[in-house]
N, C-alpha and C positions, 0 to 999 in steps of 0.2 A: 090080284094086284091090290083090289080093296084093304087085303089083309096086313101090307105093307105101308100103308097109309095109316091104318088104326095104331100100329104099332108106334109109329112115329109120334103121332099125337099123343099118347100117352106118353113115350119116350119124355115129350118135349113139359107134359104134366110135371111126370115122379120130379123133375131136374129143375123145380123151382126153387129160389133160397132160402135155405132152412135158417130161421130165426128163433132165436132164446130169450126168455126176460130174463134178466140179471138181478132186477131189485123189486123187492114189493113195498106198496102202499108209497107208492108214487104220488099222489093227491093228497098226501098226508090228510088223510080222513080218518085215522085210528093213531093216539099221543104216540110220540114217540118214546124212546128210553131217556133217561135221564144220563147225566156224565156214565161211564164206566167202558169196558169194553166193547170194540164192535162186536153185531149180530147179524148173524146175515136174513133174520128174520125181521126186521125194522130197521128206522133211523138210529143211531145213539148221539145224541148230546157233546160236546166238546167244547173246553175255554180255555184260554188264556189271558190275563189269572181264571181259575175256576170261578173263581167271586163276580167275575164281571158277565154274566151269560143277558145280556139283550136281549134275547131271542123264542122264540115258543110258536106254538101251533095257534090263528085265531080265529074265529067265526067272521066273513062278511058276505055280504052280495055280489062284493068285486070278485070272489074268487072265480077262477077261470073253468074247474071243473069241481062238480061237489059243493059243499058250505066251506070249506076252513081251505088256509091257503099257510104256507109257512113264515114267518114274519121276523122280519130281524131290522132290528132299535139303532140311530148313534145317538146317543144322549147328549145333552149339553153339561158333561162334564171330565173336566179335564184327567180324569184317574181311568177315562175310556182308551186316550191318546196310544196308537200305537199296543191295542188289543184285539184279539180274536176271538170268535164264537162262529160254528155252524154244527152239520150235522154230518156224520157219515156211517156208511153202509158197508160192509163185505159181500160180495157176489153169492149168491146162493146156487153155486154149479164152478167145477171146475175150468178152467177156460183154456183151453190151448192153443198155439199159434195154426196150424195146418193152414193159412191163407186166408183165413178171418179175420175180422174186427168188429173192435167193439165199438158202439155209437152211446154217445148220453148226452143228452137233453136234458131244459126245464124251459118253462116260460117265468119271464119277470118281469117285472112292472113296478111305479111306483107307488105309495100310496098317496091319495088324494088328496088327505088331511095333513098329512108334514112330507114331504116328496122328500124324493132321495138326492142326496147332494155329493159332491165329489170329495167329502171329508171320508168318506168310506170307498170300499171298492167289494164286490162283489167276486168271490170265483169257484168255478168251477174245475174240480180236478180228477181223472183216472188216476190210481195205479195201480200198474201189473208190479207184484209179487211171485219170486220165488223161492222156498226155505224162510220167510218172513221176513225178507230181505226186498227192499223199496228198488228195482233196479230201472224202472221207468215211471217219470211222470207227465203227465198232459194235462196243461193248467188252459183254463180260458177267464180271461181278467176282464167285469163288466165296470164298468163306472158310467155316473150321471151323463155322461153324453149319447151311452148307448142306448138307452130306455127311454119310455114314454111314460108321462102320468096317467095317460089317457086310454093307454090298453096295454095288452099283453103283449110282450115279443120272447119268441121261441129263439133261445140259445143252442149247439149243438157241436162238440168235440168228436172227435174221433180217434185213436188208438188199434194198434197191431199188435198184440202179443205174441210173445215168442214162445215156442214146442214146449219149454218147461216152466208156463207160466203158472202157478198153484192155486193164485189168487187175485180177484181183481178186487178195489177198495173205489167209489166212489165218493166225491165231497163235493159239500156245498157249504161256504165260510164267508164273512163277511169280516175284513180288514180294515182298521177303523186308521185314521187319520190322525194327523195332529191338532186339527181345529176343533176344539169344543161347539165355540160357539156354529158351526156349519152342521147342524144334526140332518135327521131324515128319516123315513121309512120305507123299507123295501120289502117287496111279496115275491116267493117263489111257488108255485105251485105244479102238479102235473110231470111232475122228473119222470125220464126213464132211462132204459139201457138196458142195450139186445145185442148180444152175437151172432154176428152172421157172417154166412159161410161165403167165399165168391159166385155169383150167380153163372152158372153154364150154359147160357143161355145162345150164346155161338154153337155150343157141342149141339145143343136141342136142332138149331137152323139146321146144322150141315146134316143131321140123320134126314128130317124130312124132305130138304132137300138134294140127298141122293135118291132115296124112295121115289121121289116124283120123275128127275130123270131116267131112274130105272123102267118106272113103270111105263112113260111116257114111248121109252125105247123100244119097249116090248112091243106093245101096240102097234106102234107103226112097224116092225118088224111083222106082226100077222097078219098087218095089211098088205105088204107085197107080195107079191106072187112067185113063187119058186121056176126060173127058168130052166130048163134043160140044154145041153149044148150035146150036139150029135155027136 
């Protein structure tokens, strides 16, 4: 009956959730690419106009993991109004739906020396791709109410893919305002993003515990004693 018990426990091992990274250099600790196509091997670059890019890799003490944290500018000037700049990624693994999802994170904060003001907004975005084609997105929208100057807060999305998903794209952008004069600095560091599978972790319960009442039954079964009837 031991042997029915070991089994279990292992059953209930192999059946933990299998997780994937999706992006590297999440801590942005190595430059990223410059404007041009995504990579699924780094960040790349992106603006709107290309002229107006804010934004770049910097060295501080604040950052949250590592030296350098990602940094994105609203300048006080009015040819920023109602532009964009951040960075995005292609998944490096193809991703498909079978009852997974994908999670992405970062933490954000402001910076100390000119805080983040509500003339920008912060977001973060999934999308699953199929045939190159944008068929879902999941956007999480941060502005100055939801951060602190004073430390880090962890943001985090979520997303389901569907069976013929090809590819997944994350972003990270900064939506600037119409107020010049309300500038800021905002830090993102430490992004991630992992697929995972649903955890069976009820299938695990019910093996071991049928195993227990099997075993359990047995036992007291070789404890009673076999009567005979004339």
């Amino acid at each position: 009956m031991k042997r029915i018990l070991i089994i279990g426990v292992v059953l209930v091992i192999g059946l933990t959730t299998a997780r994937a990274t999706l992006i590297v250099n999440g801590g942005f600790e190595d430059p990223p690419n410059a404007v041009g196509e995504p990579d699924p091997t780094s960040w790349t670059a992106f603006a709107n106009p290309p002229t107006h890019d804010a934004m770049g890799v910097v060295q501080t003490t604040f950052a949250h993991g590592g030296t350098q944290v990602l940094q994105f500018f609203a300048p006080a000037d009015s040819s920023f109004n109602n532009t964009f700049h951040g960075y995005l990624q292609d998944t490096n693994m193809i991703v498909e739906g079978s009852g997974g999802h994908v999670d992405f994170s970062a933490f954000v904060r402001s910076s100390p020396f000119l805080p983040f003001t509500n003339n920008m907004t912060l977001e973060l975005k999934i999308e699953f791709f199929t045939n190159s084609v944008a068929l879902n997105t999941i956007v999480l929208s941060i502005d100055a109410d939801d951060i602190s100057t004073g430390s880090w807060t962890q943001f985090m999305l979520s997303g389901t893919p569907t069976n013929n998903t090809d590819r997944v794209r994350f972003t990270i952008v900064q939506v600037n305002g119409t107020n010049p004069d309300d500038n800021g600095i905002l830090w993102v560091d430490d992004a991630s993003a992992t697929f995972a599978l649903p955890e069976p972790s009820t299938l695990g319960m019910l093996l071991i515990g049928g195993a227990i009442v099997r075993y359990v039954k047995q036992r007291r079964d070789r404890r009673q004693p076999n009567v005979e009837t004339a």
